[in-house]
Structure formats: C-alpha cells, structure tokens
KEDREN-505671 format. One line per 3 residues: number of its first residue (from 1); their letters; for each residue x, y, z of N, C-alpha, C. Coordinates in steps of 0.05 Angstrom, whole numbers. Layout:
N
NUM> A> X/Y/Z/X/Y/Z/X/Y/Z; ...
***
This chain:
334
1> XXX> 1672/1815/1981/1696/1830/1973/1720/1812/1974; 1734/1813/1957/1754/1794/1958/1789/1806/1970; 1781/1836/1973/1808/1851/1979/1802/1853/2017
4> XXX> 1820/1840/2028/1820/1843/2057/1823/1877/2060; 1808/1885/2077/1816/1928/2081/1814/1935/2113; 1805/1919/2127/1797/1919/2159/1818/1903/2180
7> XXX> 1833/1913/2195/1841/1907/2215/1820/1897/2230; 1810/1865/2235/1797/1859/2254/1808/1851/2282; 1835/1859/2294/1839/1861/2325/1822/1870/2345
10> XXX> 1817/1863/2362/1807/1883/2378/1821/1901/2388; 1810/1917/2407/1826/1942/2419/1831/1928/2436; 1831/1919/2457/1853/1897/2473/1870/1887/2467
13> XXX> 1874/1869/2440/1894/1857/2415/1907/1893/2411; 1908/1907/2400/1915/1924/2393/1935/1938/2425; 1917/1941/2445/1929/1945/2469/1957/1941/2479
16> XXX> 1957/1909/2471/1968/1890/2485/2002/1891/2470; 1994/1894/2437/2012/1903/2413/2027/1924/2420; 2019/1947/2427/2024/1968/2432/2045/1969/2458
19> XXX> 2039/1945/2482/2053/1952/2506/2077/1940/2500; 2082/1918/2478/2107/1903/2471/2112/1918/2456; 2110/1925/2434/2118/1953/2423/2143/1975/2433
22> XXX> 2128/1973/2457/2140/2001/2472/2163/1989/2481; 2164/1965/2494/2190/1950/2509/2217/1960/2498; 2217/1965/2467/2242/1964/2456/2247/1986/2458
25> XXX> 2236/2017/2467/2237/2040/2484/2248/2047/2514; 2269/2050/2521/2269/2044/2549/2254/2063/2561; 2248/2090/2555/2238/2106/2563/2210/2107/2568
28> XXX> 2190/2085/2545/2168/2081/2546/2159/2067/2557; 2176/2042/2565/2164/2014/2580/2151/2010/2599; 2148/2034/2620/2120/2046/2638/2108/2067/2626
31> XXX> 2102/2071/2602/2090/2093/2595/2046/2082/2604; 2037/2107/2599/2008/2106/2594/2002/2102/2570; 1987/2087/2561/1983/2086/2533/1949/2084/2526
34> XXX> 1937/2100/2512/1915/2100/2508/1914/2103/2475; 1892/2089/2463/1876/2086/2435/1858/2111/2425; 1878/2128/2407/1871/2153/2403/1850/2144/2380
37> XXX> 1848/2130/2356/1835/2121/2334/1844/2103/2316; 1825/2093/2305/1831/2068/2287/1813/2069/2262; 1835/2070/2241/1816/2070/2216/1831/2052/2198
40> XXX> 1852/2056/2189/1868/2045/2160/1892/2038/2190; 1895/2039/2206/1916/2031/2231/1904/2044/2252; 1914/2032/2271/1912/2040/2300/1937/2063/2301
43> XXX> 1925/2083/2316/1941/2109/2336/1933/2105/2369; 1957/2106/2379/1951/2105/2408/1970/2134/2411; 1961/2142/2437/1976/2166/2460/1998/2155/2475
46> XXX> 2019/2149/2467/2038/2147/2494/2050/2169/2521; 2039/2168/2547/2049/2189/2548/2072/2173/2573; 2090/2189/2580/2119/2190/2591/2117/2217/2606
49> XXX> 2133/2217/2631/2139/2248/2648/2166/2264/2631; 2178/2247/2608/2188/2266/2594/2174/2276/2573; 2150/2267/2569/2130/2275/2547/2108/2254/2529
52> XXX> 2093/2274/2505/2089/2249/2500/2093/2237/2467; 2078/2222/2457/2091/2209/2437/2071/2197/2423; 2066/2195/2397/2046/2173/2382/2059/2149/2374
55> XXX> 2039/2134/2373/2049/2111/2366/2026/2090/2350; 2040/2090/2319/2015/2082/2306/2023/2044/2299; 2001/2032/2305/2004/2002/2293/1992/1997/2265
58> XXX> 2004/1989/2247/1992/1986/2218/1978/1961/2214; 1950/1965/2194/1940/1937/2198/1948/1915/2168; 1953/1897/2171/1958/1881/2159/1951/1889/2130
61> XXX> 1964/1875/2114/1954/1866/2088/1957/1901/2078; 1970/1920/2082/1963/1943/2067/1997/1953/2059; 2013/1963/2079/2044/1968/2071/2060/1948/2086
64> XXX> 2086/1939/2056/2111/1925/2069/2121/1948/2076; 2147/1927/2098/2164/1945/2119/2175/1975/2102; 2189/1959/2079/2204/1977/2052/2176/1999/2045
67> XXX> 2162/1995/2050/2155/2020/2039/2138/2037/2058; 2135/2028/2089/2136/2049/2109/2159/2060/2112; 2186/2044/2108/2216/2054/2116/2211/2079/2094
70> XXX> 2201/2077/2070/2203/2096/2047/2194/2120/2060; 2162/2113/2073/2150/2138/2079/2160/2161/2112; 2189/2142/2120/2202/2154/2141/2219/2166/2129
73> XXX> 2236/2157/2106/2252/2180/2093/2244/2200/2083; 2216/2204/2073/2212/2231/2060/2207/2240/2092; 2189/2242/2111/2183/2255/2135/2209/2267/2141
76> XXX> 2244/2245/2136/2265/2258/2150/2272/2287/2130; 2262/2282/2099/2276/2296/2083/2255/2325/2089; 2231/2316/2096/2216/2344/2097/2226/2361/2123
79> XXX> 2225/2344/2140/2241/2358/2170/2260/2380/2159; 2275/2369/2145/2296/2379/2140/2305/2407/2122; 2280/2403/2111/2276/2421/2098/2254/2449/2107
82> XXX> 2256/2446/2126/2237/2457/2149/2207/2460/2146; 2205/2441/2142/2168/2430/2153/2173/2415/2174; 2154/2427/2185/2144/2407/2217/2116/2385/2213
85> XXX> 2130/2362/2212/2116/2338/2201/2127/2309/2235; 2117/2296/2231/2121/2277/2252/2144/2254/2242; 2160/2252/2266/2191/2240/2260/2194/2220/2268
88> XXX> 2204/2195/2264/2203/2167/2282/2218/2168/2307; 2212/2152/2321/2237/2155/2339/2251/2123/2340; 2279/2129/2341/2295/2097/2340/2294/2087/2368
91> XXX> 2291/2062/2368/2297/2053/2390/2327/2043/2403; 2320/2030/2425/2346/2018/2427/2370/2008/2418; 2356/1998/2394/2378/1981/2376/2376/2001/2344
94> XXX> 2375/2028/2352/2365/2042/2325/2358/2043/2307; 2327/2023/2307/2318/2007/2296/2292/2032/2299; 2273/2045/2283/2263/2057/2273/2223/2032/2275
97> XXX> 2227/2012/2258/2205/2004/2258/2196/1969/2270; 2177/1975/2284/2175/1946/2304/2164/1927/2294; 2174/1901/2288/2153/1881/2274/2139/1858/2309
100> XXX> 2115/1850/2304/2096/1845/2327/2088/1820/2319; 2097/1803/2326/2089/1775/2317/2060/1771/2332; 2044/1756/2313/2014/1758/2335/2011/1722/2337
103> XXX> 1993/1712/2342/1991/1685/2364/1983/1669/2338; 1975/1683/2306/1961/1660/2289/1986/1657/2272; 2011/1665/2273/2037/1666/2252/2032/1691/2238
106> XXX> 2013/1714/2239/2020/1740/2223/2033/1766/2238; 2036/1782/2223/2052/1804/2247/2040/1832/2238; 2050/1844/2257/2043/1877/2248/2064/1893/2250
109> XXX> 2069/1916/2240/2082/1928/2236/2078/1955/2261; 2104/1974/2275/2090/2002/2291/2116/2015/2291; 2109/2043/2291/2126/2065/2285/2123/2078/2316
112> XXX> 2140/2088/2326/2137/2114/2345/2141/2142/2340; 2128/2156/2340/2123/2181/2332/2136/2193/2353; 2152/2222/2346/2152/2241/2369/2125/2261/2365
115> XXX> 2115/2267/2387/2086/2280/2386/2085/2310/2368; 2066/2315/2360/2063/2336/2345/2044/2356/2359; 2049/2386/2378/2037/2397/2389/2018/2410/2365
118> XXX> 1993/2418/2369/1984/2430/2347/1943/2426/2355; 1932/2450/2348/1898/2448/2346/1894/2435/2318; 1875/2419/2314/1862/2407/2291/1843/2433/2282
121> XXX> 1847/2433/2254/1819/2450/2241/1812/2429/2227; 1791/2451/2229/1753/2439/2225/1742/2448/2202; 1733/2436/2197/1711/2447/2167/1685/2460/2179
124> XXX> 1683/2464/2201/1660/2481/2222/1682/2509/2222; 1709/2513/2218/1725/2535/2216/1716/2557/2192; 1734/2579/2193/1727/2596/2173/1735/2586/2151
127> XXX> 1723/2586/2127/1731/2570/2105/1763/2579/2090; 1769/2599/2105/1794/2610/2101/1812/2591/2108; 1807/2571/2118/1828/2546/2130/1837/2542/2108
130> XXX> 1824/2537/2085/1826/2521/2064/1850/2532/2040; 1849/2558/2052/1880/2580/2034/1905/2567/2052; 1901/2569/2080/1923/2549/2094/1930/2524/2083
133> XXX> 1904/2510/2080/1910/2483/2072/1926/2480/2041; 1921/2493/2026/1925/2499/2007/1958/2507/1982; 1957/2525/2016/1988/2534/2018/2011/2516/2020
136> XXX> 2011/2499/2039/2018/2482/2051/2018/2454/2037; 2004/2465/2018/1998/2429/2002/2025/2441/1980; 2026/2463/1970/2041/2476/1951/2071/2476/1961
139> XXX> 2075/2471/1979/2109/2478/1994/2110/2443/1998; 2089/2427/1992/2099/2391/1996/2111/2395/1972; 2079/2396/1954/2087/2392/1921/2107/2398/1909
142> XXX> 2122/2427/1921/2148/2432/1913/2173/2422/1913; 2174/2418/1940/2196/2396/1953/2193/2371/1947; 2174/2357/1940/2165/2333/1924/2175/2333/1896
145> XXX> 2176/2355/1884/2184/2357/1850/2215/2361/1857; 2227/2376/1878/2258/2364/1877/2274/2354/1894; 2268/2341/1908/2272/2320/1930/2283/2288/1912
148> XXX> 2307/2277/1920/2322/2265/1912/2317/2236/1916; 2302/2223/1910/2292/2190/1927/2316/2179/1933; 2318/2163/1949/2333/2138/1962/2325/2119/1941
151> XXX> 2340/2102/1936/2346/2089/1917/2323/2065/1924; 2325/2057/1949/2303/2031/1954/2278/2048/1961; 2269/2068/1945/2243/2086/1961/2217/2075/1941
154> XXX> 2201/2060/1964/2180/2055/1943/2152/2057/1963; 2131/2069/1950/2108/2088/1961/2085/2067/1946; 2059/2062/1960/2034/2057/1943/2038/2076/1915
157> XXX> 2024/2071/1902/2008/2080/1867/1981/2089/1873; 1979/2116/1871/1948/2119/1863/1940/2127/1836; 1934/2105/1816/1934/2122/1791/1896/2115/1788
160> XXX> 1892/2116/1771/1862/2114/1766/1850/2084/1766; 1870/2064/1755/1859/2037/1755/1864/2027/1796; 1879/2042/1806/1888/2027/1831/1866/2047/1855
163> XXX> 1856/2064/1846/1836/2087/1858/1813/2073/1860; 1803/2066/1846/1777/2067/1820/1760/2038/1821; 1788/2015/1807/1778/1996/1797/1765/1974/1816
166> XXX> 1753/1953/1806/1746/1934/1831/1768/1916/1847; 1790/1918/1830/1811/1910/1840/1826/1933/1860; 1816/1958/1866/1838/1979/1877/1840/1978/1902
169> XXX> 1861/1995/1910/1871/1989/1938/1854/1980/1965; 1825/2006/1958/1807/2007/1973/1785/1988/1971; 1786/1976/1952/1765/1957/1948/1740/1960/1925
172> XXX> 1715/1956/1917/1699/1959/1896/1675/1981/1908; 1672/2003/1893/1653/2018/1908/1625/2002/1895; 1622/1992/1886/1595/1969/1880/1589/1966/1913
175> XXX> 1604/1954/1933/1603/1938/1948/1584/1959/1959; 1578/1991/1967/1579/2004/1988/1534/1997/1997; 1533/2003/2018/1515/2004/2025/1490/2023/2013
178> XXX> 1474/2013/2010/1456/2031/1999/1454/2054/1964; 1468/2025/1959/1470/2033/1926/1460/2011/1914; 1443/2018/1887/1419/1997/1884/1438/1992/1857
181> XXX> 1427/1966/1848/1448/1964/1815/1442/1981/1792; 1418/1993/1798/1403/2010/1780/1417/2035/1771; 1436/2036/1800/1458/2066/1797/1478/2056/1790
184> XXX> 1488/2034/1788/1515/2029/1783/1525/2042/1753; 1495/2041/1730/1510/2049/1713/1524/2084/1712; 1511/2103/1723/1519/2132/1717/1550/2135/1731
187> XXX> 1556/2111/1755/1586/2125/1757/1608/2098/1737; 1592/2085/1729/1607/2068/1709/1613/2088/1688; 1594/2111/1685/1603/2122/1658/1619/2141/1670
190> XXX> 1611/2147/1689/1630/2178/1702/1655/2156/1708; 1664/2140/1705/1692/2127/1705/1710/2126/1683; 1687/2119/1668/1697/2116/1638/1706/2151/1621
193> XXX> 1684/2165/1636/1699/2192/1622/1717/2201/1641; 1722/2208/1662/1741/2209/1677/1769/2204/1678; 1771/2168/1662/1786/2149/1648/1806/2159/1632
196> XXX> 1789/2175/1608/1802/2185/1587/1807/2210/1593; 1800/2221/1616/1814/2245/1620/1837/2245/1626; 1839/2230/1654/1861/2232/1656/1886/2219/1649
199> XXX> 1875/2200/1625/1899/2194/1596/1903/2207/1589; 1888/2231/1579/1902/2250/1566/1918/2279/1579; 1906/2273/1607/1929/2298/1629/1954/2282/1633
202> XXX> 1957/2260/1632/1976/2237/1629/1988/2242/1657; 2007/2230/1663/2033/2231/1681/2059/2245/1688; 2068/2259/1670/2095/2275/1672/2094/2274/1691
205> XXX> 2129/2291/1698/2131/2296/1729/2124/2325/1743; 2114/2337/1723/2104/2369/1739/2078/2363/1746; 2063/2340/1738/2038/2337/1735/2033/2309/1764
208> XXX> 2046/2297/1768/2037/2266/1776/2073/2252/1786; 2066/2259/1819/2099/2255/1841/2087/2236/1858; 2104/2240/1881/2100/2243/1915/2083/2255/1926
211> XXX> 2051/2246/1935/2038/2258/1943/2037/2254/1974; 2032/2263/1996/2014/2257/2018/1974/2246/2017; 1976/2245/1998/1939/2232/1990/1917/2236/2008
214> XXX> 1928/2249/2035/1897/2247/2056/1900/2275/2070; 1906/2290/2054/1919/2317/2065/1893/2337/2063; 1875/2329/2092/1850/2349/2094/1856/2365/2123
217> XXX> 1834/2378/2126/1843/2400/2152/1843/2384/2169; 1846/2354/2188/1848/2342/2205/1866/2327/2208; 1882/2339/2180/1913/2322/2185/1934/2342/2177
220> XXX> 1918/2378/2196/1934/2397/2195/1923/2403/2221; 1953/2408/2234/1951/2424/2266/1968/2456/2265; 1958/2467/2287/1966/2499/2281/1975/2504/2303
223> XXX> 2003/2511/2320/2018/2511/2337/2034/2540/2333; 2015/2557/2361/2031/2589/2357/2033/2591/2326; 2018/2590/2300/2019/2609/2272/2041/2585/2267
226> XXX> 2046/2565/2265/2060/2548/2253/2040/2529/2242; 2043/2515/2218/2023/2499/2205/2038/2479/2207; 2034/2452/2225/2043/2413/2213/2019/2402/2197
229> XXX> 2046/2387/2188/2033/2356/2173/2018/2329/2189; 2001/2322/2194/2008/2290/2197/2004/2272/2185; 2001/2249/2194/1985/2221/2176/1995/2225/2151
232> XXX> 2020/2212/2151/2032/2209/2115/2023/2185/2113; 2013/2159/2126/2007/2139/2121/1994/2127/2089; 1982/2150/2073/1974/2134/2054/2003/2156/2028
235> XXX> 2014/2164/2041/2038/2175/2014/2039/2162/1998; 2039/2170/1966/2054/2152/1953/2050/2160/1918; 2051/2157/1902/2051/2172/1876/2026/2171/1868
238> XXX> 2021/2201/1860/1986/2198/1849/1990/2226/1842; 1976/2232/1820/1969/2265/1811/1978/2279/1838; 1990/2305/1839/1991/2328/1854/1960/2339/1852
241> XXX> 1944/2337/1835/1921/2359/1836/1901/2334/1861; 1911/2307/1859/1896/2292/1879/1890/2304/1906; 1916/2321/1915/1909/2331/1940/1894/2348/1947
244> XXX> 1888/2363/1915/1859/2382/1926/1835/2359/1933; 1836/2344/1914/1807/2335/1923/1802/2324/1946; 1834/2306/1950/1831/2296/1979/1826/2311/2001
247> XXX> 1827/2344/1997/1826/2367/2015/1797/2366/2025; 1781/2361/2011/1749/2360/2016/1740/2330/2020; 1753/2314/2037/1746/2284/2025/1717/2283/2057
250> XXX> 1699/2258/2039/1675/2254/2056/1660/2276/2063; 1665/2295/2048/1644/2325/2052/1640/2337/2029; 1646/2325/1997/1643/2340/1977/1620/2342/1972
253> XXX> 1601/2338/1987/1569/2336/1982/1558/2360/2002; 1578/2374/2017/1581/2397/2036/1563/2423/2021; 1552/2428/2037/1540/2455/2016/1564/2480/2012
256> XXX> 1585/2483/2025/1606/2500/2019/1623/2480/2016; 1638/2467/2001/1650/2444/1988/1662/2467/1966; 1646/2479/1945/1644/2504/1925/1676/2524/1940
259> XXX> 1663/2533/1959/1678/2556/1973/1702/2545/1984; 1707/2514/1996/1733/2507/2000/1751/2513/1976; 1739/2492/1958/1752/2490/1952/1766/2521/1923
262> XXX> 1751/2539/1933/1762/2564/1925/1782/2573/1929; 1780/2570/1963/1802/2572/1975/1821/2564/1971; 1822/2542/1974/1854/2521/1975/1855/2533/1955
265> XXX> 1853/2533/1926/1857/2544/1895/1876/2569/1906; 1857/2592/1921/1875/2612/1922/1897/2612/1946; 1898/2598/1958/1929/2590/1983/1947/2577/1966
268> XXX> 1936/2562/1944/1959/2544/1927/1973/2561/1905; 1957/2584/1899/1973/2599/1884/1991/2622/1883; 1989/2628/1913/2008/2637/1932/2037/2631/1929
271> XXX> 2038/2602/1925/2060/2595/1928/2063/2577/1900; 2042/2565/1893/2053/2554/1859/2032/2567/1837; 2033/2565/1812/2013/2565/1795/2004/2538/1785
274> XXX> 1988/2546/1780/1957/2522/1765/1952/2540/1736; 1964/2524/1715/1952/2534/1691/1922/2516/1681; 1917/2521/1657/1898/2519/1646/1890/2486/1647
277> XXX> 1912/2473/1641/1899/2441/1648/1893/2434/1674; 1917/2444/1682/1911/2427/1711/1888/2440/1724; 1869/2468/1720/1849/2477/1730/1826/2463/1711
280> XXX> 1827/2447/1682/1808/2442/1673/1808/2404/1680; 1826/2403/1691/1830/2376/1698/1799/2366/1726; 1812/2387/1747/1790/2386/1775/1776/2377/1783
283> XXX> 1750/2379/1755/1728/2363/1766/1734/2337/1761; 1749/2322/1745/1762/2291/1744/1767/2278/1768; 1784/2305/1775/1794/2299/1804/1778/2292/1826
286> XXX> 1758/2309/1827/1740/2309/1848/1721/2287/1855; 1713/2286/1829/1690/2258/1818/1707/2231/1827; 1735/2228/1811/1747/2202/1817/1748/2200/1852
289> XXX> 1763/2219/1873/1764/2217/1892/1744/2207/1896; 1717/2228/1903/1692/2212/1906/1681/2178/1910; 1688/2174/1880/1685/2144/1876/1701/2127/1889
292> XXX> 1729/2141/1899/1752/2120/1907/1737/2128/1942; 1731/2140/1954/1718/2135/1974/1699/2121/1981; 1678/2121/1961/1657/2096/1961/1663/2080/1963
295> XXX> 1690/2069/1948/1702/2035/1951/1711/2037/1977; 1727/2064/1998/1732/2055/2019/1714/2058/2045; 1694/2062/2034/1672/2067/2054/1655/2037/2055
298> XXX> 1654/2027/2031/1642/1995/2031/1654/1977/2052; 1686/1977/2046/1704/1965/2057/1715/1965/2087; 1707/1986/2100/1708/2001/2119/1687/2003/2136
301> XXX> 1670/1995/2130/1641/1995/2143/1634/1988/2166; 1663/1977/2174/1660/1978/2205/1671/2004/2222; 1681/2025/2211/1703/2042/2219/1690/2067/2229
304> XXX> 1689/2075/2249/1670/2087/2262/1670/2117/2241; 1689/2129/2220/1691/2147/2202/1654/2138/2183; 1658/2109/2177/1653/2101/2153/1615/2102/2172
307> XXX> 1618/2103/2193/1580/2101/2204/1576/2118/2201; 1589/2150/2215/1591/2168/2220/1585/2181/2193; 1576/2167/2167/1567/2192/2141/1542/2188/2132
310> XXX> 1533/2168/2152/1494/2159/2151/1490/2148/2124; 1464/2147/2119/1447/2124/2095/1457/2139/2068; 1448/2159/2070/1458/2177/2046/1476/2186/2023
313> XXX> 1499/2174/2037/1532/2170/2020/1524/2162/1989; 1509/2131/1989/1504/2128/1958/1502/2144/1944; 1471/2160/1952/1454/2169/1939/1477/2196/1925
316> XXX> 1483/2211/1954/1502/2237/1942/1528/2229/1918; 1529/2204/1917/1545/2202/1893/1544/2204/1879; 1524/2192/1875/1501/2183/1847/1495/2212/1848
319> XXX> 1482/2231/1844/1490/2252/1845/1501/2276/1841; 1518/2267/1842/1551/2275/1851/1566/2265/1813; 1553/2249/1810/1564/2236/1788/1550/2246/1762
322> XXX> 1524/2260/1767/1504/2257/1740/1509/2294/1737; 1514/2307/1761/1534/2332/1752/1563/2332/1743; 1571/2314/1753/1600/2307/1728/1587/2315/1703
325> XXX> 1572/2296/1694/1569/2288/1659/1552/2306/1661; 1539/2318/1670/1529/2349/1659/1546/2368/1649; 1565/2371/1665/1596/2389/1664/1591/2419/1668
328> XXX> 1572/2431/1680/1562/2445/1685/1573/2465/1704; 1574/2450/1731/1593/2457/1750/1611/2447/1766; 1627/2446/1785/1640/2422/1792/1623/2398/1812
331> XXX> 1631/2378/1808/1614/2360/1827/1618/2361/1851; 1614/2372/1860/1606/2376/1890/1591/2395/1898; 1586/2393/1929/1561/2410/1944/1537/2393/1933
334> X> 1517/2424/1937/1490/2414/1940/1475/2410/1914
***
C-alpha cells in the first residue's frame, strides 16, 4: 500500500503524548489518564476531581491543524444551535489545539474534549434506535444546509474518486484480506456503475454539504431522553444520503441491516423529506460505503475494529456487490 493509514505508536508512546498534552491544562496536570480506544486516533479518559474529560490524539498523515480547527468550529456552531455534541476546551494560553513534537522530527496533533455523559446504543438494541438515529442525522443535515462557514473552513472530501479509488483516503480495497483477484472484477463493475450514478445525482447543495461521515449508533449517546453527537473526526463534504449508509457501517451484511435501515428512512422523515432520487439513489450509497470500508479494513488491519469482523468481510462484499447489479433489492443483509 502506498497510502500510510495506521498510527504505529505504541500505547506507551501514545501515553506518554497524552501526559504532555495535558501540561498545558492546569487543571489536568495530575489528572488519571487512561486509553479508551484507538482506531483512525487515539481517545484517552482524563479524569480530574472536578470531572472528567476526553482527550483525543490524532494520528499522523490524516488532518492538518486548519482543518481540525475547521471541525471545532462547526462543533461550536452546532452547540449553539442546541445540539449537544463535544466542545474543546482552551487551554492556558487559549489555545484550543496541542501540537506534540515526537523524538523522530514528526508531531501529532490533540484536542481536549469536555466529556459527553451519555449510554452508547447498540445494534443488539431495538431496531427502533435507528428512527433516533435517523432523526438526528436530519437536524445535522439541516443546520449543515444553513450554517455559515468561516472563511478558512476546510473539511476532508468524500466524493466517489476519494471513497473508492486506489488512491482514496482509506486506501485500495484490492489490498483487503481474503479477497482472491478472481473477485476483483464484480466490485470493479459495481464501481463503475455506481460511478455513473452518482454523476448523474451530481453535487448541488441540497444534495452533497457538511457531513459528520461516521454517524452510527456508537457515535450516539442518550442522556435522560437527550440524544449527543460524537466523533466528528472524519466530518467533511460528502453526499448527505452518505450518512445513511454510514448508519449501518461494518454490519450491512447484518441480517436486519433491511429493517435499520427502514428505520432511519422513517426518523429522517420526521424531520426532512427524501424525494424520489435521493430514495432511488441508496443502494449507490450503500454499495459505495461498503467498498470504501474494504479499503479501510485492508489498511487497518491492525485495528482491533478491523480483527473483530473475522475471515468473511471479502466474501460478504463480493456478495454484497453481485446484488447491487442484480438491482433487485438493496445490498445488504443476508
């Protein structure tokens, strides 16, 4: 692979980042700090007797400073607009984001979070989560279609060549484990029609903004009947209908995958409508996501997410892909 996608620190290296980090906190500088998860960045637990706090380290080679600073202004603008989403906190010198010089001349980047009380749902939940989830994706999208950018506001691209291609963010899904070359051709073609689909749903701006891109039930917490956001980490412009699919991501091979995503459909129309394209668009949607996970599952293959989906992943693509071009039903499930 020629696209670096892995933070190789260790959790000690990461540790150690984290305690200098905190220095420029006065409040944190004896804090406890423990390594909540690591996938696309490290999250640690800070906790303090005035409370506690996240605190995420970003790994190299993925966002400049300018365009985490970007993804702190929308968090301030959604605050504001009353969603409960996670807020930075400034430090001493009201300085918002920490640069971490490391011992070979490269650095990392870390944000401090004020903590987000809240239970994680589950896809083991009633599938009714998914009208929540749904809902909630529809009150971003909105505020996303009129929300005012900052003039230096600049977010990743997820369009189809930066999803997809062997050049994309995530890397080449060729690379992934247990895919023979023999399959490479059926999602070559499910790319290629996919391709021209969504050339011709094109871009406008009712169609293709400000997304949050990883917005599944584990990056929604539920606090006393209040719904948060977290993990805006991969924000950044890509179809709005992207976030359904991202809604089911690493489970569209789920035997109720069908029934989520019914759901979300009906929580999103609650609060927006979905006409005729954008509902005939979907399975594009679903299929591309798909594939753009294979590239980050190759890439990733160290990431305890990426073990955690067993031998099988190929195969359910491939799959996954030859009901695309059937068109039959949507690609996913069983």
């Amino acid at each position: 692979m020629s696209i670096k996608q892995y933070d190789t620190l260790s959790n000690d290296a990461i540790l150690q980042l984290a305690h200098q980090a905190l220095q420029a906190y006065p409040a944190c500088r004896h804090a406890g700090v423990k390594l909540l998860c690591r996938s696309e960045n490290a999250t640690l637990t800070v906790t303090t007797p005035q409370g506690r706090y996240a605190l995420r380290i970003h790994r190299g080679d993925y966002h400049a400073k300018q365009d985490i600073e970007s993804e702190l202004h929308w968090l301030d603008a959604l605050q504001a607009d009353g969603i409960c989403v996670p807020v930075a906190v400034s430090d001493a010198q009201g300085q918002r984001i920490q640069t971490l010089p490391l011992a070979d001349g490269g650095e990392r980047y870390a944000v401090l979070f004020h903590w987000i009380e809240g239970d994680m749902l589950t896809d083991a939940v009633d599938p009714a989560a998914f009208r929540q989830l749904g809902r909630i994706t529809a009150q971003l999208h909105h505020h996303s279609r009129r929300w005012q950018k900052p003039q230096s506001f600049r977010r990743i691209v997820w369009d189809h060549h930066s999803m997809v291609s062997p050049a994309g963010h995530w890397g080449d899904w060729r690379d992934v484990a247990g895919l023979a070359p023999s399959q490479h051709g059926v999602i070559e073609e499910t790319l290629a029609h996919v391709g021209r689909e969504m050339a011709a749903f094109g871009q406008s701006a009712d169609r293709y903004g400000l997304i949050h891109a990883d917005l599944r039930l584990t990056n929604l917490l539920v606090h006393k009947g209040e719904t948060r956001v977290i993990d805006f980490d991969d924000c950044g412009m890509g179809w709005y209908l992207h976030d359904l699919a991202a809604a089911i991501s690493f489970v569209e091979h789920h035997p109720s995958a069908p029934q989520w995503v019914e759901n979300w459909l009906n929580g999103y129309e609650q609060v927006a409508h979905l006409g005729d394209e954008e509902r005939a668009i979907i399975p594009s949607m679903l299929i591309q996501r798909r594939i753009q996970l294979t590239a980050w599952v190759a890439s990733h293959s160290e990431t305890e997410m990426a073990r955690s989906l067993g031998d099988g992943w190929a195969d359910d693509t491939v799959r996954l892909c030859r009901r695309y071009l059937e068109g039959s039903s949507l690609p996913i499930g069983v």
